[in-house]
N, C-alpha and C positions, 0 to 999 in steps of 0.2 A: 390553528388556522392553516389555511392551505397557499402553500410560499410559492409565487410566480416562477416558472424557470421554465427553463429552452424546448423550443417543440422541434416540429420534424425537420429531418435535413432538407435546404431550400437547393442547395446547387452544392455539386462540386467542381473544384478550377486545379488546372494545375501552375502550381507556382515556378516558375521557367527560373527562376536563380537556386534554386534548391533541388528542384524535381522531386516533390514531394508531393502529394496530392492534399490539397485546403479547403477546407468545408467552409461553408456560410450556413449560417441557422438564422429561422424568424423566432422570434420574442412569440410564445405560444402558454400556454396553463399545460403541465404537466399532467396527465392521468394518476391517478392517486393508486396507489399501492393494491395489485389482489389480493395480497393477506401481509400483514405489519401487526406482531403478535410480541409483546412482551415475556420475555419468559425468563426475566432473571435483572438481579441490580451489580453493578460490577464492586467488588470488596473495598472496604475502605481503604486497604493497603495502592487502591489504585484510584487515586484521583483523579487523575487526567491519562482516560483509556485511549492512548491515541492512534496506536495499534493490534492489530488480530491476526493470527495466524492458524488455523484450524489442522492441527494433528493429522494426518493421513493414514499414520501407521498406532496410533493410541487413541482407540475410539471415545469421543467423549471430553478431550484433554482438547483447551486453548492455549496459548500461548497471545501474553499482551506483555505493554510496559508503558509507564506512564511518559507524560509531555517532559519535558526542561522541569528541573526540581527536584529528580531524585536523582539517584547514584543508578551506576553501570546494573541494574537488574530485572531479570523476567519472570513474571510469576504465569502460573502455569492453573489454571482455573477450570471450572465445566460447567458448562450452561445457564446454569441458573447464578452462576458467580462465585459459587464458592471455592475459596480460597486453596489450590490441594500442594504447591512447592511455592518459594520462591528460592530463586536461581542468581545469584550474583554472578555477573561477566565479568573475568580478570582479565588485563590486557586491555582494557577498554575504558572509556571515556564516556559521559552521557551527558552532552551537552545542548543535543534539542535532538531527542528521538522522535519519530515521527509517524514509522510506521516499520514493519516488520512481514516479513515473508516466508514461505516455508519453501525449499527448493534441492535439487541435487546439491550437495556437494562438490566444492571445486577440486580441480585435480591436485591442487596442490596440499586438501587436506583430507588426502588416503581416501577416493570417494569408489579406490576397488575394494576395500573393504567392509563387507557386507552391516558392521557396523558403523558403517560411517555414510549410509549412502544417503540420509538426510539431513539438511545441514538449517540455519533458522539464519534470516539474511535481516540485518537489523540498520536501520536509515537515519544514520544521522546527519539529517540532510537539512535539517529546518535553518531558515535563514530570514527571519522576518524584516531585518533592516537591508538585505541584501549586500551582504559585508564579506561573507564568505569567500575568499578565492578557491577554497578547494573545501570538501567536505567527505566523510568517509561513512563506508560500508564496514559493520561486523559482520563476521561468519561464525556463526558455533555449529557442532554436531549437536542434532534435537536432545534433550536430556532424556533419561526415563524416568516418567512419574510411578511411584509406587507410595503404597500405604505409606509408608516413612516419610515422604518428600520426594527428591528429585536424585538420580544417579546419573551423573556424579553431582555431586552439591554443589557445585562452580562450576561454571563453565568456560571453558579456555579460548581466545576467541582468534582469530586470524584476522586481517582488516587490508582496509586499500583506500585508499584517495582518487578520487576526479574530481575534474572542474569541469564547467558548461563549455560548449562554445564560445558564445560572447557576452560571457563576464558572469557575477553572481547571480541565482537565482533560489528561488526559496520553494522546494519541494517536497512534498509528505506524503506523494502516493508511489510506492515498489512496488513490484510482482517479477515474479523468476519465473520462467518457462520452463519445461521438461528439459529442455536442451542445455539448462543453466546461464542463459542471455537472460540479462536485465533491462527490466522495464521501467521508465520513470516517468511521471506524466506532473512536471510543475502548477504549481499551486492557480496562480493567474495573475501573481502582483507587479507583472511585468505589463499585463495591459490583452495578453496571451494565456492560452491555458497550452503546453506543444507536449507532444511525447520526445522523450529520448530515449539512447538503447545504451549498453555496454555488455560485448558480447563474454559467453563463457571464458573464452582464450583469454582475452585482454583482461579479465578479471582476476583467472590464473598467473597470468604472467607477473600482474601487478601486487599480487601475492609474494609473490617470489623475489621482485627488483625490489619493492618498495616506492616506485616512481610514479608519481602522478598521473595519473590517465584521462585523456579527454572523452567526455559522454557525446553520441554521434547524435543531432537532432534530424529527428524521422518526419516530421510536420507540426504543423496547427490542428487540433482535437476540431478547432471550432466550437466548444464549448466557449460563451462568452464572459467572462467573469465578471462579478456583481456582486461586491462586498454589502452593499445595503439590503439583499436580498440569499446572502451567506453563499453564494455562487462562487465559491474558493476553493479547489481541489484537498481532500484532505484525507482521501485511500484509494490504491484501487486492490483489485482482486483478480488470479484468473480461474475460471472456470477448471474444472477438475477435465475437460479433457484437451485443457492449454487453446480452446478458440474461441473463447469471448473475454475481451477484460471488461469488467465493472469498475468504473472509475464514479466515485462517488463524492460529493459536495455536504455541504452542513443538512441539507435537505433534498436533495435530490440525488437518483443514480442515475447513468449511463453507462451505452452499451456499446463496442467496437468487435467488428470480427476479425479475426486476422486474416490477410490474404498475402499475396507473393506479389510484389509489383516487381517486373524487371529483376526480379532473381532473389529482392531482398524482403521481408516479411515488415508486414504496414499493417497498423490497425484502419479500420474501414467502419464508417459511424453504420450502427445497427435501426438507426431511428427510432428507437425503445428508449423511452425515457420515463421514471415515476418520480414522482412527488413522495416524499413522507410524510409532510403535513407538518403540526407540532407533537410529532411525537417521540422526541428527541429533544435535550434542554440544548447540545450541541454535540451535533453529530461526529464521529472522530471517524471510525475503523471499518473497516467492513472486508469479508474473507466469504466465501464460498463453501457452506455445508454440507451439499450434495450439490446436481448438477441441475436443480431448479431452485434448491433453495441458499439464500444469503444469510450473513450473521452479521450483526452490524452491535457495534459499543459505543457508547460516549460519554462526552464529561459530565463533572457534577458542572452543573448552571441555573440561573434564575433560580436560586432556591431547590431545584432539584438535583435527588442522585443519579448518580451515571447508570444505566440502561443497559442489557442486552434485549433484544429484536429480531424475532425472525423476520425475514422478510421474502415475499415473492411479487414479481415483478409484471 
């Protein structure tokens, strides 16, 4: 069936206590997918695919990890699912992973050295009772898959804590920028779906202190959320040349382009919205293939196994 969600952007306002710029959207039927192409089921070792990360540098190689339920690990998969490392993270804790990223290196973990310039940014950020005061970021350097597995066969992780502005929130969607500022766009269980940032530096730093770090909020997405109609944030993606994020729902995507307001970088709604329909038992993950096409995973649900998807939009 074809699941209701958000149409074109109706107005934008600016919010004068924030100075952030806030959309309004009308309740619209989403355009349904130009191509939504099944091309793979996710291994059994991954029940709950709730992240995606697509290799830049190992053509063919994903990177996912299950929801709350397993242990600190990433398996490393290719398209059609099949199973090629998994990757236990030492150093680390796997308490509601959510979602995962592929991005520079922080400076604090060797990112001039040319093997270490990409690093796998992992969110343990789920918070469904909204209980969390603080919640943390893994960093590993990407593994290398070969016929054997993964080199190294563990991976060593480096980590940092933030808290929101005001007070817990439960979010599942990252993405890192070229620049290595983090991107985070909360779920919606606040009543909200809002972007927040945490820049390279303060990522670094917090590397380093160990000190808690606050995530800066950049605005309201406008996206409205609608749990009876799965309208709950649960990945985004950026684009391989870092100016569009795909922020994606149980059943629908959207699309932001980044622009510069007043010096600092804001997503800006693209009006581009699809439908996926049901073709998905529950949509989790979604990462960028190329710079038209998307990869989208999900869980096992209703009776069905968990999915890979290409998609275009």
């Amino acid at each position: 069936m074809l699941v209701a969600s958000l149409g074109l952007l109706a107005y934008g306002s600016l919010n004068e206590s924030t100075s952030q710029t806030v959309f309004a959207r009308e309740d619209a039927r989403a355009p349904a997918a130009r191509m939504l192409e099944e091309v793979g089921a996710v291994p059994d070792e991954l029940r709950e695919s709730s992240g995606l990360a697509v290799s830049r540098t190992q053509p063919g190689v994903l990177w996912s990890h299950n929801d709350s339920g397993d242990g600190p690990n990433l398996y490393a998969i290719d398209e059609k699912g099949t199973l090629l490392a998994k990757v236990p993270v030492a150093n680390a804790m796997a308490r509601d992973w959510e979602d995962i990223s592929l991005g520079p290196c922080p400076a604090a973990m060797g990112a001039s050295d040319p093997k270490r310039r990409h690093c796998l940014f992992i969110a343990d950020t789920g918070d469904n009772n909204q209980i969390r005061s603080e919640v943390s970021i893994y960093i590993v350097v990407e593994p290398r898959v070969t016929q054997k597995g993964a080199d190294p066969a563990t991976a060593q992780a480096r980590s940092f804590r933030y808290r929101y502005p005001k007070g817990p929130n439960d979010a599942e969607a990252l993405a890192v920028r070229s620049n290595g500022d983090l991107e985070i766009v909360s779920k919606g269980r606040t009543g909200t779906i809002d972007f927040f940032s945490i820049s390279a530096d303060t990522v670094a730093r917090a590397i380093e202190s160990g000190e808690i770090v606050t995530a800066r909020y950049d605005g309201n997405s406008g996206i409205q959320p609608d749990p009876r109609t799965g309208r709950l944030v649960t990945s985004a993606a950026l684009s391989p040349d870092g100016k569009t994020l795909a922020v994606r729902t149980y059943y629908e995507v959207y699309f932001f382009g980044l622009v510069n307001q007043k010096g600092e970088a804001r997503w800006r709604d693209l009006r581009r919205t699809c439908s996926l329909g049901d073709a998905e038992p529950q949509g989790e993950a979604i990462d960028y293939l190329d710079a038209n096409t998307l990869l989208l995973t999900s869980e096992r649900a209703r009776g069905r196994p968990g999915s890979i998807h290409r998609l275009r939009c």
